[in-house]
C-alpha positions as CSV (number, residue, x, y, z in Angstrom):
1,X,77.3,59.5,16.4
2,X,80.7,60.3,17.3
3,X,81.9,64.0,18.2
4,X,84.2,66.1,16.3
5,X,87.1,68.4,18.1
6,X,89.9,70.5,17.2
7,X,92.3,68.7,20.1
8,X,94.5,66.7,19.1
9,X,96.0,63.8,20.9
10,X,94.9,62.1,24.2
11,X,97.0,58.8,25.7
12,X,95.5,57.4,28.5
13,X,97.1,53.8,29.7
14,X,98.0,51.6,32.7
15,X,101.0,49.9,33.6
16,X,99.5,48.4,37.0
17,X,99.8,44.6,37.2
18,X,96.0,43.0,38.3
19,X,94.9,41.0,41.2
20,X,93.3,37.4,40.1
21,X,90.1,37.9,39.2
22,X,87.4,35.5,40.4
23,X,86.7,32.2,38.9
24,X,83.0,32.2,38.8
25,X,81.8,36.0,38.0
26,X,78.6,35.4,37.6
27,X,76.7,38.5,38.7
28,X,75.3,41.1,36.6
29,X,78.6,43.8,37.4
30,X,80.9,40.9,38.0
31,X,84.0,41.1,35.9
32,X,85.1,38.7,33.9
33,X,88.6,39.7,32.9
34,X,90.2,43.1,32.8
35,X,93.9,44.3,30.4
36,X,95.5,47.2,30.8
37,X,95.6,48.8,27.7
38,X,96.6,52.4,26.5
39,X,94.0,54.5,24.7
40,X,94.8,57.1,22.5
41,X,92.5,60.3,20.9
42,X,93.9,60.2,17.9
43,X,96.9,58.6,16.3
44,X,100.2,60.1,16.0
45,X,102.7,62.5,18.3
46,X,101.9,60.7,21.8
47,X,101.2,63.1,25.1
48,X,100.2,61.0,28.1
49,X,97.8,61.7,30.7
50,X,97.2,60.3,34.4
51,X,94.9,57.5,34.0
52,X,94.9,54.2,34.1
53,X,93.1,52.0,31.6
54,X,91.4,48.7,31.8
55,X,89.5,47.0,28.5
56,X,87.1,44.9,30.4
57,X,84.8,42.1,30.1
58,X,82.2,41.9,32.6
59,X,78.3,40.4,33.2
60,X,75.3,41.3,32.2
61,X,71.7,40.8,30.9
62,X,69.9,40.5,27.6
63,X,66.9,42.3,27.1
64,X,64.7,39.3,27.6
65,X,66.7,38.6,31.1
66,X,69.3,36.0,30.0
67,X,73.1,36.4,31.6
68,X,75.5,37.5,29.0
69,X,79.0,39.1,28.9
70,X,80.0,42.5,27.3
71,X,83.2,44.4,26.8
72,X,84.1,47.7,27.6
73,X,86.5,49.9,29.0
74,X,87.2,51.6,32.2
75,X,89.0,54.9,32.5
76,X,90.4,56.6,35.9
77,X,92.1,59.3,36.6
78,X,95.8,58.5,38.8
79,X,95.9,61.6,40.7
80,X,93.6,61.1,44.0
81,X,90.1,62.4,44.2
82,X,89.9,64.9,46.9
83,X,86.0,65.2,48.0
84,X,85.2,61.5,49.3
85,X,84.9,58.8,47.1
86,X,85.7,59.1,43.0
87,X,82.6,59.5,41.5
88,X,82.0,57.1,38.5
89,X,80.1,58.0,35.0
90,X,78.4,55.3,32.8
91,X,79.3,56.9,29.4
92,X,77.2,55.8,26.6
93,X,78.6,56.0,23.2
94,X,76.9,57.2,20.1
95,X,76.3,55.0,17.0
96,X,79.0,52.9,16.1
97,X,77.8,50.1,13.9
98,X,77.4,46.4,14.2
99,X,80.6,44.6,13.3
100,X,83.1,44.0,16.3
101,X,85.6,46.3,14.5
102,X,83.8,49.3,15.3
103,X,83.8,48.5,19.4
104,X,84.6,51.6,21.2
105,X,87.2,49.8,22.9
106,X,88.9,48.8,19.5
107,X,88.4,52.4,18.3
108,X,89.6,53.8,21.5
109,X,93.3,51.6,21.0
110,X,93.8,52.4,17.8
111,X,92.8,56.7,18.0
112,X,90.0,56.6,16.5
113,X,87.4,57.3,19.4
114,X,86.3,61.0,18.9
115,X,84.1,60.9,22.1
116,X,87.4,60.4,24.0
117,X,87.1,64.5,23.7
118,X,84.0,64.7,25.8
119,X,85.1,62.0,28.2
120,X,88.1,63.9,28.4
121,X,86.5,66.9,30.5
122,X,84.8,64.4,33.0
123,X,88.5,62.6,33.8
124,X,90.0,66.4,34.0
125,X,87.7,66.7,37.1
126,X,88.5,63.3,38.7
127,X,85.7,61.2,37.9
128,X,86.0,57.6,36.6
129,X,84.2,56.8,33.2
130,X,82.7,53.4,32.4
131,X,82.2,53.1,28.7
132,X,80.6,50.2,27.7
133,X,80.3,48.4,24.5
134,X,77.4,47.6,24.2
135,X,75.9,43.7,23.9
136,X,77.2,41.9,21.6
137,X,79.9,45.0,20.1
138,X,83.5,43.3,20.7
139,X,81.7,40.7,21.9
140,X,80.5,36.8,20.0
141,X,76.7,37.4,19.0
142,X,75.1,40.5,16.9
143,X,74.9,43.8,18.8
144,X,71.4,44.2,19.9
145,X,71.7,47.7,18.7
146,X,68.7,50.2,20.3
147,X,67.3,47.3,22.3
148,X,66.9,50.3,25.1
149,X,67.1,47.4,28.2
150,X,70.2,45.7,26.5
151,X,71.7,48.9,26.4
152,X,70.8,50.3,29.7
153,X,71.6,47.5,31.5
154,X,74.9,47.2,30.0
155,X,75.5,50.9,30.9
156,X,74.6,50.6,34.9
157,X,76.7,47.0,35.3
158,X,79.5,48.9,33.4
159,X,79.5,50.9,36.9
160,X,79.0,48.1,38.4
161,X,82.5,46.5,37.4
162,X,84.5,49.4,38.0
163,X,83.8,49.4,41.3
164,X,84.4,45.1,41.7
165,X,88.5,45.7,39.7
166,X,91.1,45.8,42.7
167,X,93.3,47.4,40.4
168,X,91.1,50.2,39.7
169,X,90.9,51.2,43.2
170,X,87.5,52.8,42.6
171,X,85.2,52.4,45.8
172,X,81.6,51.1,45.9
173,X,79.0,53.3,47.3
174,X,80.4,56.4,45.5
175,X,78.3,58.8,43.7
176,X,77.6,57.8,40.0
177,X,76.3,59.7,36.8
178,X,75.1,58.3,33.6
179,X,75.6,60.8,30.3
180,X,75.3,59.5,26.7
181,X,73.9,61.2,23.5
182,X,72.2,59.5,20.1
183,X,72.2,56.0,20.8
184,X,73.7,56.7,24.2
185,X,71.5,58.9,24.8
186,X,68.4,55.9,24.4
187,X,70.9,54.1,26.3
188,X,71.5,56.7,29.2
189,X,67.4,57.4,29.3
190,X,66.9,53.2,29.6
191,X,70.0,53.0,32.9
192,X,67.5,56.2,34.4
193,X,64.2,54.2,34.3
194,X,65.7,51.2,35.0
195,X,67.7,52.1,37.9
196,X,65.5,51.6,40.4
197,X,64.3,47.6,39.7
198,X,68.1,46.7,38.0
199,X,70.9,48.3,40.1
200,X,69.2,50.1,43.0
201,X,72.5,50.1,44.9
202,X,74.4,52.0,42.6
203,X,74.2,55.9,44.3
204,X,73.0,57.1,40.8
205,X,72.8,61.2,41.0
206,X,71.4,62.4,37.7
207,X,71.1,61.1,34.0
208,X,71.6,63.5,31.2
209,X,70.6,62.6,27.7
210,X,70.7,64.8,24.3
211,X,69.5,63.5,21.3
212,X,67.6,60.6,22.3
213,X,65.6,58.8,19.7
214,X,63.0,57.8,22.2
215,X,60.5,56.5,19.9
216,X,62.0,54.3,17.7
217,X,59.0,53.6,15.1
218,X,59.0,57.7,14.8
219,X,62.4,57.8,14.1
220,X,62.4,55.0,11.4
221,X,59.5,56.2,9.7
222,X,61.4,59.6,9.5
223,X,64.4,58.4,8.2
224,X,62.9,55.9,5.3
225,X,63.7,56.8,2.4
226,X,66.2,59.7,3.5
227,X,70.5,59.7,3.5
228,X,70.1,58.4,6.9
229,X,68.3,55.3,6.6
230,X,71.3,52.9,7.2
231,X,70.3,53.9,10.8
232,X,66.9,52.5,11.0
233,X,67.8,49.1,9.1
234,X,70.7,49.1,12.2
235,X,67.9,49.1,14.2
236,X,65.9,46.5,13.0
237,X,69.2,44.6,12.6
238,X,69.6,45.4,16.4
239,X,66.0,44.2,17.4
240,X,66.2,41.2,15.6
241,X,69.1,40.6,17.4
242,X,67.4,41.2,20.7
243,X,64.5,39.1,20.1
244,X,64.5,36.0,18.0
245,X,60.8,35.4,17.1
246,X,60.5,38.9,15.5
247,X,62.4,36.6,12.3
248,X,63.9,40.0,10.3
249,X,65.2,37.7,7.8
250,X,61.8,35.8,6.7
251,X,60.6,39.1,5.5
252,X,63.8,40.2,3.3
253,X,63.5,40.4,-0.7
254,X,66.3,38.2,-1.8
255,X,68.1,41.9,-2.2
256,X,67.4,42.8,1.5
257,X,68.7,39.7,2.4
258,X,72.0,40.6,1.1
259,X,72.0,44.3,2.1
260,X,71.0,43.3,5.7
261,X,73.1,40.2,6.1
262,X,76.4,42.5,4.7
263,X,75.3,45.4,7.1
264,X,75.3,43.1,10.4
265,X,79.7,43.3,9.6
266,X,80.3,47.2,8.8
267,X,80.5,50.8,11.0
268,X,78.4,52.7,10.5
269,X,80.0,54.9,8.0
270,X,79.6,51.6,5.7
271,X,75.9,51.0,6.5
272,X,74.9,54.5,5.8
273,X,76.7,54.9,2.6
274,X,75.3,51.6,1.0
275,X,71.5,52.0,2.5
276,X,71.2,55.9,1.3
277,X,67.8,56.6,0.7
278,X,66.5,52.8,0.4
279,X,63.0,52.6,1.9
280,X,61.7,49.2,4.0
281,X,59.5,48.8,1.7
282,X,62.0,48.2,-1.0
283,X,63.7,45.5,1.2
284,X,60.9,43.7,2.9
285,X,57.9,41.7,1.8
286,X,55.5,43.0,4.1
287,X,54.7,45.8,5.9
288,X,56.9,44.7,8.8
289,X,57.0,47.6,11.8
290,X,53.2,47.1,11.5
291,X,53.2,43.1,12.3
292,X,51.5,42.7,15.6
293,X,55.0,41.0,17.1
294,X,57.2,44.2,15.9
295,X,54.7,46.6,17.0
296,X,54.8,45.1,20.7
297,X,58.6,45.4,20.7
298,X,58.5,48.9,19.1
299,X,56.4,49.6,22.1
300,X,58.4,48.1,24.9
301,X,61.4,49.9,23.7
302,X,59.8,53.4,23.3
303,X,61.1,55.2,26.1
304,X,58.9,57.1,28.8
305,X,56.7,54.4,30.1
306,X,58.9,54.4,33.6
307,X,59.5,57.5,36.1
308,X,63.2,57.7,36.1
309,X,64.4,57.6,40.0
310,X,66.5,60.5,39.8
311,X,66.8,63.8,38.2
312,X,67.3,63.9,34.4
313,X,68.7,66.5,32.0
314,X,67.7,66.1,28.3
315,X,68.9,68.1,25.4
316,X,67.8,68.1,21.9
317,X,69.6,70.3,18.6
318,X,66.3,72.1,17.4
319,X,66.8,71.3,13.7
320,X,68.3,67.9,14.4
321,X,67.9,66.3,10.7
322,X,68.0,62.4,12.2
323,X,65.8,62.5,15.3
324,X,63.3,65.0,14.8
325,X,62.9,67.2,18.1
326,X,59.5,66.6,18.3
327,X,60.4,63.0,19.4
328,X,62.2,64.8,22.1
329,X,59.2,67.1,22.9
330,X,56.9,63.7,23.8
331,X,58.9,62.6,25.3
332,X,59.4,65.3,27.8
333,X,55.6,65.6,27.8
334,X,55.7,61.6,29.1
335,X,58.4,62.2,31.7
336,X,56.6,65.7,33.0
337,X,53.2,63.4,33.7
338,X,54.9,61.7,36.0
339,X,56.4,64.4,37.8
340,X,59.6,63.6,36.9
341,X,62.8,66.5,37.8
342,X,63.4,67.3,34.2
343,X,65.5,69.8,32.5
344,X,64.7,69.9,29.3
345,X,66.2,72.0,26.6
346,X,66.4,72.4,23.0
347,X,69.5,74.1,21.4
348,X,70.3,76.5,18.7
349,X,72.7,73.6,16.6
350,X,71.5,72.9,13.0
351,X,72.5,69.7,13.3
352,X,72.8,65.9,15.1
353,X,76.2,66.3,15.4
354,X,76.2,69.8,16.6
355,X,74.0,69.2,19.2
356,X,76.2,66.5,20.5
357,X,79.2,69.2,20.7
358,X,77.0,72.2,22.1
359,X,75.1,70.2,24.8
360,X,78.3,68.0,25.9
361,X,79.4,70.7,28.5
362,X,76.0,71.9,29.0
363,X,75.7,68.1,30.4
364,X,78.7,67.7,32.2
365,X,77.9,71.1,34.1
366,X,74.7,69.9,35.1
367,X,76.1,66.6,36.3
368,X,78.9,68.1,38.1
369,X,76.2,70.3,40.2
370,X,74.7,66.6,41.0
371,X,78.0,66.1,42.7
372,X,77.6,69.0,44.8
373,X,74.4,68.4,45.9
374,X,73.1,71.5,44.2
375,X,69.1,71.7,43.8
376,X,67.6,69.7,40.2
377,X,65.6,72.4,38.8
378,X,62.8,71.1,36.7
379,X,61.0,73.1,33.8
380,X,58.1,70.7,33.4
């Protein structure tokens, strides 16, 4: 999902020269290597802002626990943050796709990152934002695309390097938000409930997270056969990816074969336009999300099994045509059981993408009152 704007132009870039970076990073956070780069809204007449850039490369873990490395890039603000130590926001991007190509750190060099406009508003007021890339995006492998502990992890070591770059100048111990919305928002929900066992340093403040396909066997089984399917076949591509033994490709007609195999190299655009309205069933020889080893992953990767540790604002467009809002609604039901400090709100937009642009400063307001220690209001 990326988010659509009427501005026009943002240059962000970094002329600082970096310190040596260590030999053996080989902590989840540790960072690998780190270029400044310049990042631009959108091509064409150039008008710069203060920040500095980094695209990074930094640790990580899979979603079966193995070390890995994933790319991503760090954005903060020149001008010196006034109220202690510069808060830092794990941003989670929307859908991309699965080829390299579509990185948001490729996209972000060349002007084609729309969600530059919401991280925008967050550098205006100071804060650093860590977008990752995701495992396996800009990175060797497949991108383990909705494989929720991937993705979460990913998003709170992403923090976790800006804080370990000399260059960046960004202290440890500061406060830190997590926002993200579609796939960031899964992936902003997973850093939430695994905060606590993965990064429990990290001064987390508050999560927000709109339009979070929290149940991914809902979701697929709402978008088969509809204009949207290229997103659950991402998905599957994406688990696959994330564990081996669930063998996607021994279950492919020869024609899903070649329809899967093509998709694991396109953006999204691609895989949407050339899976509209396909069902599984077309492509697969069995009844695969039904397989004993899918429906265990399916399962692991729903999202509301863990209370997050701190408080959460989720928002949800009420006639969102990808991820129905009822997959929103359970999961608010899951999180309330556990006495979680929800906010919870639907909105009036008619669509995914609308919801992503009405709720982005809704978010951003909330996260900001984190910051100054204002009460979480729940409405559990």
């Amino acid at each position: 999902m990326r988010v659509r704007t009427g501005l026009t132009m943002l240059v962000v870039g970094s002329l600082l020269l970096l310190n040596p970076l260590p030999a053996q990073a080989a902590a989840p956070g540790d960072v690998v290597s780190a270029t400044p780069t310049t990042v631009y809204l959108a091509p064409g007449k150039r008008l710069e802002v203060p920040v500095n850039a980094w695209q990074l490369r930094y640790r990580s873990t899979t979603a079966t626990g193995a070390p890995t490395v994933v790319s991503g890039t760090l954005l903060v603000p020149k001008v010196r943050y006034p109220l202690g130590k510069r808060p830092v926001v794990g941003y989670a991007v929307g859908t991309h796709g699965l080829g390299d190509q579509c990185a948001p750190s490729r996209a972000m060099a060349r002007g084609a990152e729309l969600e530059l406009t919401v991280m925008s508003l967050m550098l205006l007021k100071g804060w650093a934002v860590a977008v990752t890339d995701y495992e396996g995006l800009g990175t060797p492998g497949d991108h383990t695309y909705m494989a929720g502990r991937s993705q979460g992890q990913a998003v709170l070591d992403s923090v976790r390097a800006a804080t370990r770059l000399p260059a960046a100048k960004v202290a440890s111990g500061g406060p830190v938000l997590v926002m993200g919305y579609s796939q960031g928002g899964s992936a902003a929900g997973w850093a939430g409930e695994l905060h606590a066992s993965y990064a429990p340093e990290l001064k987390l403040k508050g999560v927000a997270a709109g339009g979070v396909p929290a149940d991914l066997k809902a979701v697929a089984d709402h978008l088969d056969g509809g204009p949207d399917f290229g997103l659950a076949a991402a998905a599957g591509l994406g688990l696959d990816a994330a564990y081996p033994e669930l063998a996607l490709a021994s279950y492919l007609t020869p024609e899903g074969n070649a329809i899967f195999t093509a998709a694991r190299g396109h953006c999204i655009g691609d895989i949407r336009a050339k899976l509209r309205n396909r069902t599984l069933k077309s492509l697969t020889t069995t009844d695969l999300l039904n397989l004993p080893v899918w429906r265990t992953r399916l399962q692991e990767n729903r999202l509301g099994a863990t209370k997050p540790s701190v408080p959460l604002f989720i928002y949800h467009a009420k006639d969102d045509e990808i991820i129905p809002i009822s997959v929103s609604r359970t999961l608010r039901r899951a999180y309330c059981a556990q006495n979680t400090t929800l906010l919870w709100t639907s909105l009036p937009a008619p669509s995914h993408v609308l919801g992503a642009a009405e709720g982005a400063p809704l978010a951003i307001a909330w996260l900001a009152s984190r910051l100054l220690g204002l009460p979480a209001i729940g409405n559990c």
